[in-house]
N, C-alpha and C positions, 0 to 999 in steps of 0.2 A: 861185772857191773861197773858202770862210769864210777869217776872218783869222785867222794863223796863234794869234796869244796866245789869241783869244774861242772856239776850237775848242773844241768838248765832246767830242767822238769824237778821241780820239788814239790810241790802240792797237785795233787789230783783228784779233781773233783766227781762224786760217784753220784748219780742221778738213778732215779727208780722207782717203782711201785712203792707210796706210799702205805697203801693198805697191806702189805705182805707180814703176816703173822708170822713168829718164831716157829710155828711149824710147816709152814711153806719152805720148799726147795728151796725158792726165788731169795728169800731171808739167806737161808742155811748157804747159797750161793754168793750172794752177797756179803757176808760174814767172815766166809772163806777169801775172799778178796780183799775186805780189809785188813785182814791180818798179811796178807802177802803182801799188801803194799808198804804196810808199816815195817815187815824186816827188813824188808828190800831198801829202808831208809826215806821214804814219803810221806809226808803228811797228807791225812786226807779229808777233804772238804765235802761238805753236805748241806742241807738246808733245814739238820735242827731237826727235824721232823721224826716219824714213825716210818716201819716199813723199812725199804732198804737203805732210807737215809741211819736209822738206828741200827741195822743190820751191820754196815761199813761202819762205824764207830764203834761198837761193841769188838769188832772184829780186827779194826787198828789197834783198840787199848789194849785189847787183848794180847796181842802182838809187841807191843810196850812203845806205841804210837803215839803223836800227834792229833787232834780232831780240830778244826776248824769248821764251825755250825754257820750260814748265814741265813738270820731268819728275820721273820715281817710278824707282827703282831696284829694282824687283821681286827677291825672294828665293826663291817658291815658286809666282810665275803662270807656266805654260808657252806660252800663247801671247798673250804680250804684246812689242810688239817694243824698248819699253826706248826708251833714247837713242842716237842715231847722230853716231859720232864725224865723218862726214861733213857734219852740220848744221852753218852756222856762224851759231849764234845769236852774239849779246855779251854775253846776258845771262840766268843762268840760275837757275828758282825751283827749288826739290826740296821732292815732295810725298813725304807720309810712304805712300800708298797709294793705287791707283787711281781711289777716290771723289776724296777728296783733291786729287790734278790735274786732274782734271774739271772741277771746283766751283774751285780756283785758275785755270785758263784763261777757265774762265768769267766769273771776276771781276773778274781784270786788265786785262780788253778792255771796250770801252765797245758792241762789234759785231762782229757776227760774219758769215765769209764761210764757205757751208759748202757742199764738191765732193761728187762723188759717193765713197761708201766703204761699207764693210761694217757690222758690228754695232758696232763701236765707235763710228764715224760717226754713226749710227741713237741712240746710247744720246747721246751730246752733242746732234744736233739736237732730241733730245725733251728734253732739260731745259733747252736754252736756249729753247725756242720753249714748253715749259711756264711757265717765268721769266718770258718776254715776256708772256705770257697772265694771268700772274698779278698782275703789276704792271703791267699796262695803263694808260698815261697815263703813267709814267714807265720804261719800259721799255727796256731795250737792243734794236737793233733786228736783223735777219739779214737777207743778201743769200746767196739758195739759185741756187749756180751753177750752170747748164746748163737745157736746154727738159725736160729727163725731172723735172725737180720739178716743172714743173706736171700733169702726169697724177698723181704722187704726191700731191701738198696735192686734187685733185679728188676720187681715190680717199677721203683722210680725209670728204673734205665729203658724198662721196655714203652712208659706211657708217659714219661715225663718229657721237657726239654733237657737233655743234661748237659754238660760239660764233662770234657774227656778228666777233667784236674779234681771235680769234685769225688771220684772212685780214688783219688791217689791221697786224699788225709787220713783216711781211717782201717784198719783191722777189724777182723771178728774173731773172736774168742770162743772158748769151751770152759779155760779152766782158769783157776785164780794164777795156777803156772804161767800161763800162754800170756796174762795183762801183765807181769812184771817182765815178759821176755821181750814183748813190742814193744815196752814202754823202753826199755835197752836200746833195742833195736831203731827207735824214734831218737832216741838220745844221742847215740852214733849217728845217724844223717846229721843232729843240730850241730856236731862238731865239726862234721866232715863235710858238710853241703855251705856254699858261701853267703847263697841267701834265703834259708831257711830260718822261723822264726828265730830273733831274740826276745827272751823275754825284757829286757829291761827298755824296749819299740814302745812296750804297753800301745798295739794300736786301738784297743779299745779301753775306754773307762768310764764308771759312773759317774 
């Protein structure tokens, strides 16, 4: 594993099915991955919520981790599910509106882990994998959990317009093993590649 000081990847941000219950896989998966990320020496960012965002926080402190929550306190969205008083981030950002946290989770991670979820899932892996696309060469990278991403990134390939560079920022995963070995393995190109992401470019911010 890189050395703890020269790390460029410190924070990773975990994205997922909000609704996922303690008895769901998808949880008990996500769970499992925060605790890996936290030995492995990362903090890991989420958005406060229920679901796999409380899944990966349970599972970094567990682990004897870091959480950084960034969350919106919604006034007139009804189906947004807010902050769960069950997450136990340490640390918490508040966005003024649901772009807002978006674009803040996005920024505070140097990388991102993203499970399976619904349309809010869907609306964050398209702007972080648009991000990565767009700043190709210094880019934050994504690790897309589970085998059913790759039918999905094939389906883009076969009916989409794509770019040869947008298959080359992300991995797919099986196991909470496999997200701390790519995340390595991402770590080594940032040191070894000359113009691949720095984090301190910050090309994007809120």
């Amino acid at each position: 594993m890189p050395n703890e000081v020269t790390k460029k990847i410190k924070t990773v941000a975990c994205l997922g099915f909000a609704d996922a219950t303690p008895e769901d896989p998808l949880f008990k998966e996500a769970y499992g991955v925060g605790m890996a990320l936290a030995k492995a020496g990362y903090v890991v960012a989420n958005g406060g919520g229920p679901g796999v965002m409380r899944a990966t926080s349970e599972g970094a402190k567990a682990g004897g981790g870091h959480v950084v929550g960034v969350t919106f306190y919604p006034k007139d969205v009804a189906n947004f599910e807010g902050k769960d008083k069950n997450n136990p981030i340490d640390e918490e950002i508040k966005a003024n509106n649901y772009l807002e946290r978006t674009l803040k989770l996005l920024d505070v991670s140097q990388a991102y882990v993203i499970f399976k979820g619904g349309t809010g899932t869907i609306s964050e892996f398209g702007m972080a994998w648009g991000l990565a696309r767009l700043y190709f060469g210094h880019h934050k990278p994504l690790i897309l959990y589970g085998k059913f991403w790759e039918n999905i990134m094939a389906t883009f390939l076969s009916n989409m317009r794509m770019r040869p560079e947008e298959f080359q920022v992300y991995r797919v995963v099986e196991t909470p093993e496999e997200v701390v070995k790519n995340l390595e393995i991402f770590e080594y190109m940032l040191e070894h590649e000359p113009h691949v992401f720095n984090p301190a470019e910050k090309p994007f911010q809120v």
